[in-house]
N, C-alpha and C positions, 0 to 999 in steps of 0.2 A: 302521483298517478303514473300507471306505466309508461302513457306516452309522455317521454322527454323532452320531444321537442318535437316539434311541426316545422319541417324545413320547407321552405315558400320556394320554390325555383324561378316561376312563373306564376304573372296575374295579366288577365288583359282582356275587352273586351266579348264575351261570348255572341256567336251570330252577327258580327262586325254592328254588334249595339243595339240590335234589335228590341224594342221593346212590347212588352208580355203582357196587356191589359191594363190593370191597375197595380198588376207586383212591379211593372217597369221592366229596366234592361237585367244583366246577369254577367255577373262575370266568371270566366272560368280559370280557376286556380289550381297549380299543379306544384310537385313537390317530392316532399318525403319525410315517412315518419320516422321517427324513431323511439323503440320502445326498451324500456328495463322491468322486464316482469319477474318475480319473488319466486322462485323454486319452491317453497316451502309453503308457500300460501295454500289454503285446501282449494280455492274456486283453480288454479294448475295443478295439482295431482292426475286427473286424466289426461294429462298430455303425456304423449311416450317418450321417453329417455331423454325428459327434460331435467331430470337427476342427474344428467351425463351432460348439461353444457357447459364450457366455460363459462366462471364468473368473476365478475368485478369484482374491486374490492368490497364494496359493498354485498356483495355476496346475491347481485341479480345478477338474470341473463338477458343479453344485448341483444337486438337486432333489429331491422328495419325495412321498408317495406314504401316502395314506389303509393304516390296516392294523388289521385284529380277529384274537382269539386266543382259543378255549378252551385253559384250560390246568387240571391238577389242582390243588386248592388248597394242596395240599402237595406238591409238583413232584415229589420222591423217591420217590411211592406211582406216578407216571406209567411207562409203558412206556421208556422212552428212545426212543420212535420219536414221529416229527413229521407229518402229512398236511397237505400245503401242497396249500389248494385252489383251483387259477389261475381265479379267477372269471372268469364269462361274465358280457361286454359291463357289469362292474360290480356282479354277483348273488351269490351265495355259492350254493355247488352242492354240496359236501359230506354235508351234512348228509342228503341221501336215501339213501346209503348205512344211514342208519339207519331208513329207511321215516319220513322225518318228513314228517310232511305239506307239499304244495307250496303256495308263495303268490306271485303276483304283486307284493306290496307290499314294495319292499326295508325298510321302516320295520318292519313287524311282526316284532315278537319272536320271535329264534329257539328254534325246538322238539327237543329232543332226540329225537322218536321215541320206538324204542326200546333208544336209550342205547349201539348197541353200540360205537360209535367209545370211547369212555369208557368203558365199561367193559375196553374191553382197551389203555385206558391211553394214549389216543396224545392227542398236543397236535396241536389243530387250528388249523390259520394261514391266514389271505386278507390279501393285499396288491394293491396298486394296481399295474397294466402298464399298462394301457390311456389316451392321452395324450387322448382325445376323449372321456370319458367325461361326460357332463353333471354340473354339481354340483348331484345332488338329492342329497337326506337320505338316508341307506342305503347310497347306493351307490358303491362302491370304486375309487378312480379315482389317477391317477399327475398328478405336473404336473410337466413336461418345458418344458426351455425352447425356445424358436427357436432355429433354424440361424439365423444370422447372416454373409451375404455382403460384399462389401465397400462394395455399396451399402448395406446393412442387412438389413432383412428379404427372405428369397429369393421369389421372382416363379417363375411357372411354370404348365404346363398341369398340368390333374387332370380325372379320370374322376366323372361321378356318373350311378347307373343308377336308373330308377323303374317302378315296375310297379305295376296296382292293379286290385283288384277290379271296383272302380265310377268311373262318371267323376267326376276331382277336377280344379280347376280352378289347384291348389297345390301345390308339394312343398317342401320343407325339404331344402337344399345339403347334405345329411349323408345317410349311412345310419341308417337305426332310428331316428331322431332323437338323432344325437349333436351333438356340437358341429357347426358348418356350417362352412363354406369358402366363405365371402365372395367374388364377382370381384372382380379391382383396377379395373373398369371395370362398371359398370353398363348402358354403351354398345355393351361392347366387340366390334367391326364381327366379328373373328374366332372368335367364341363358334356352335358348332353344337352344334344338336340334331337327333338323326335318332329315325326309330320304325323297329321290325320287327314280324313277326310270331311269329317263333322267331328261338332263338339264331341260326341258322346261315344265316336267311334275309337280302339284298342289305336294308342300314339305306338307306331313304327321309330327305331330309334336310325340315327344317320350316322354313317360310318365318320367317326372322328376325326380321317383323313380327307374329308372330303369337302371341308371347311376350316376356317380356322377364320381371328379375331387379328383383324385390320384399324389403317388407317388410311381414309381415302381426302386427296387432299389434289386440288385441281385435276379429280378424275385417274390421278394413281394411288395404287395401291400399295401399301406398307405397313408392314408387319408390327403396330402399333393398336393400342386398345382406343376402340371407339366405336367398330363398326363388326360383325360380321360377315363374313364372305367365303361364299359358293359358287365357284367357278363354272360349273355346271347350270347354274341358275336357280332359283326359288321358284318351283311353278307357282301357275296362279289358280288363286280358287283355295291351295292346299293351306291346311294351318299349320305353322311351325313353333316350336316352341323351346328356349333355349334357357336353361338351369347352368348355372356358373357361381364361380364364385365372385365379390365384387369387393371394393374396400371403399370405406368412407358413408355418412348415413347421414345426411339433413336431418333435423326433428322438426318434420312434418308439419308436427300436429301444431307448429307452432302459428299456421296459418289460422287457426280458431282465436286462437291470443289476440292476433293482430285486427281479424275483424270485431272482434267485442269489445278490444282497448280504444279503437280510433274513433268508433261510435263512441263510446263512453266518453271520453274525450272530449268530442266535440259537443254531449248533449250533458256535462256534467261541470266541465272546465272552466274556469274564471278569465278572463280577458287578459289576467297578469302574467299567466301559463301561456301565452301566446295561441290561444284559442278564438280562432276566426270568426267561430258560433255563437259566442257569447252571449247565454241568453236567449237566444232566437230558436234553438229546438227543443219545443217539448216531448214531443215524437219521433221515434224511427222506427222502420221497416226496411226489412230485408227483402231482396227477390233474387233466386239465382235457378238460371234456365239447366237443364240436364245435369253434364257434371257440377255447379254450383248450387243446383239445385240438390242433389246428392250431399254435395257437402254442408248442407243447411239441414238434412236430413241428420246427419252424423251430427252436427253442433247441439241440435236436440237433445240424440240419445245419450252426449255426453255431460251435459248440461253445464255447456261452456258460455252461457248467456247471461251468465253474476260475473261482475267484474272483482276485483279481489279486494273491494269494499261493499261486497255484496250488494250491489246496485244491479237491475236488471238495464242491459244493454238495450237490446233490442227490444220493441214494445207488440210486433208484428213480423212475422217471418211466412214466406211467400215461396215452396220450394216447385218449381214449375218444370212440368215434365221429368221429372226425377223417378217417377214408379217408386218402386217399391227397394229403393236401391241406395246402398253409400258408397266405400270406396277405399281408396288407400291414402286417406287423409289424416291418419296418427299410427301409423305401422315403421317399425324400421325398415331402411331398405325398401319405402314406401314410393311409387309413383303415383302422383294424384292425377295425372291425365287418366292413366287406366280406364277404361269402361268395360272389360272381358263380361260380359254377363253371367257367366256361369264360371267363374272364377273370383273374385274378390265384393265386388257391388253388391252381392246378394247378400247379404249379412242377417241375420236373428238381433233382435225383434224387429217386426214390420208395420206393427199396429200401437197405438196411443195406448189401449189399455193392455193389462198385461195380459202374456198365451204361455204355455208350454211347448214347447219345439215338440212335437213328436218324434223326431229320429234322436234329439241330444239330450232330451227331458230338460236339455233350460227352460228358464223362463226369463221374462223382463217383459218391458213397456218401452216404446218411444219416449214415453211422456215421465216415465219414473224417477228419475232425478231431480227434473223440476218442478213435480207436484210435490213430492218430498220438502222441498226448500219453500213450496208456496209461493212459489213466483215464476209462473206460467203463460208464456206472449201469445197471443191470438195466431195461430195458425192457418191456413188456407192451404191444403195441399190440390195442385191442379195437375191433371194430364189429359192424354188425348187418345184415341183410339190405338196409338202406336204402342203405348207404355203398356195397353190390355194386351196385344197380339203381342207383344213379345213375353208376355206371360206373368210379370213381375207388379204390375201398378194393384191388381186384383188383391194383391197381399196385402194389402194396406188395410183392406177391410173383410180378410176371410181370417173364419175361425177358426184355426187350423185343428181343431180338434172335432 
């Protein structure tokens, strides 16, 4: 199977023992996977310039991916059902379905609420997708190797957009502050930055001179790739937006691998394999709020839910507050934080069955890949009046023709 190994870091009681009904107590186990998945296998051809990573001798490609787990402490008292919850940008989201209280701090101890996941028995799982995720403490993150071109590391433009309340005279090359995307040129003559006022409004471009590509490092500043900076300031309100060149490219998409391999894993894998689940999951379901939700969107249309013994992963997917929207989750040069709405998340197809794009004459379906293959998980798409007003959720069920 892909995943190699299940590395245990941590096991110890959950909720200092607390016990759940008749499933009993829970313990929470923490770790890391790690996965060798087959380049060549058809269930990875939609992954992007996964033809371009290093490989083993064996001729897979490696990587591995942060992962926590409640589980019942006697697995047999569990439901046989699994709730894989595709963390946002690194955070574990879950756990509010049990009204547990919200924290900013991915370090603080999780709180059961109250307790109902557990008490109706389901083994809850977070794993790493996301290849930018910072390495702080807490937080869930995937590590994906470089595409690798034939000069070495691939070269290319990328997008970074900045907006802000107040004037700053700084941003950090990433979104949300994730990892950054460095220029290959600190100089470099072909790097623009324009401002607007609204999306839709004609971008002003910014005189060259009047920024340049820093490194700010206990609040100075050095003429080092990491950060951009205008001394004059970045007002606020206005949108900026900076084209460059950048070197180096995650593959992304590898965060789809990771979440179908680890489920699969645990609901497919023999006890010998070092499989914690042995047995005890017949079911899983997915849930991932906005951006995860998005990106369970995108696992669909690519129909990355047959593992590469064509076994469906997931039996249930759950993409919550997502609209009508994916993302930069198998792009080169890809940020998966991104949400630009009228830049990347908006993508064709929007709807299960298939449409015609009326400005590109495509067509497709959501659902086209996996109806094809015949092996289609029970879906549930939710949102709320915000996913309407921003105009995108409506797509999911209009005919665009």
């Amino acid at each position: 199977m892909p995943v190699t190994r299940l590395e245990i870091t941590n096991r110890g009681p959950f909720a200092d023992g607390e016990t759940f009904g008749d499933v009993g107590s829970y313990d929470l186990v923490e770790g890391n996977a790690h996965f060798a998945v087959d380049p060549l296998n058809g269930r990875n051809l939609a992954i992007t310039d996964l033809e371009l990573a290093p490989r083993d001798p064996g001729g897979k490609v490696r990587f591995s991916a942060h992962f926590s787990m409640l589980q019942p402490h006697v697995p047999d008292k569990g439901s046989g059902r699994m709730l894989f919850d595709v963390v946002n940008r690194g955070r574990k989201t879950a756990l509010s379905l049990n009204d547990a209280p919200r924290t900013t701090d991915p370090t603080a101890p999780l709180e059961a609420g109250n307790g109902f996941l557990m008490r109706h028995g389901y083994t809850v799982v977070w794993g790493g997708w996301q290849a930018d995720v910072p390495a702080s403490p807490g937080l869930i993150g995937l590590q994906a190797p470089d595409a690798i071109g034939p000069g070495g590391p691939l070269t290319g433009r990328i997008l970074c957009q900045f907006q802000s309340n107040e004037t700053t005279p700084v941003f950090l090359l990433a979104d949300r502050q994730h990892v950054p995307h460095p220029p290959v040129d600190v100089d470099d003559p072909s790097a623009v930055l324009t401002v607007r006022d609204h999306p839709n409004s004609p971008p002003q471009n910014v005189s060259r001179d009047s920024w340049s590509f820093v490194r700010v490092e206990d609040e100075q500043v050095e003429p080092e790739p990491s950060h951009v900076y205008m001394p004059a300031g970045f007002e606020p309100g206005r949108i900026y937006q900076l084209v460059y060149n950048t070197k180096g490219s995650s593959i992304v998409g590898l965060g789809f691998a990771a979440v179908r391999d680890i489920v699969s894993f645990l609901k497919y894998a023999p006890a010998g394999e070092g499989n914690p689940c042995a047995g005890a999951i017949e079911y899983a379901y997915a849930m991932g709020r906005s951006q995860s939700g998005r990106f369970l969107r995108q696992m669909i249309y690519l129909g990355l839910n047959d593992d590469e013994e064509d076994r469906m992963a997931l039996d249930g997917i759950i993409p919550h507050v997502a609209g009508g929207m994916m993302g930069e989750f198998n792009l080169r040069f890809g940020q998966p934080s991104k949400d630009v709405c009228y830049i990347i998340p908006e993508l064709f197809p929007f709807t299960d069955t298939r449409q015609v794009d009326p400005v590109t004459q495509d067509s497709g379906a959501l659902l086209a890949r996996m109806e094809e293959r015949g092996q289609v998980p029970k879906i549930m798409f939710t949102n709320t009046s915000a996913e309407y007003w921003r105009g995108d959720a409506a797509l999911i069920h209009t005919d665009l023709e």
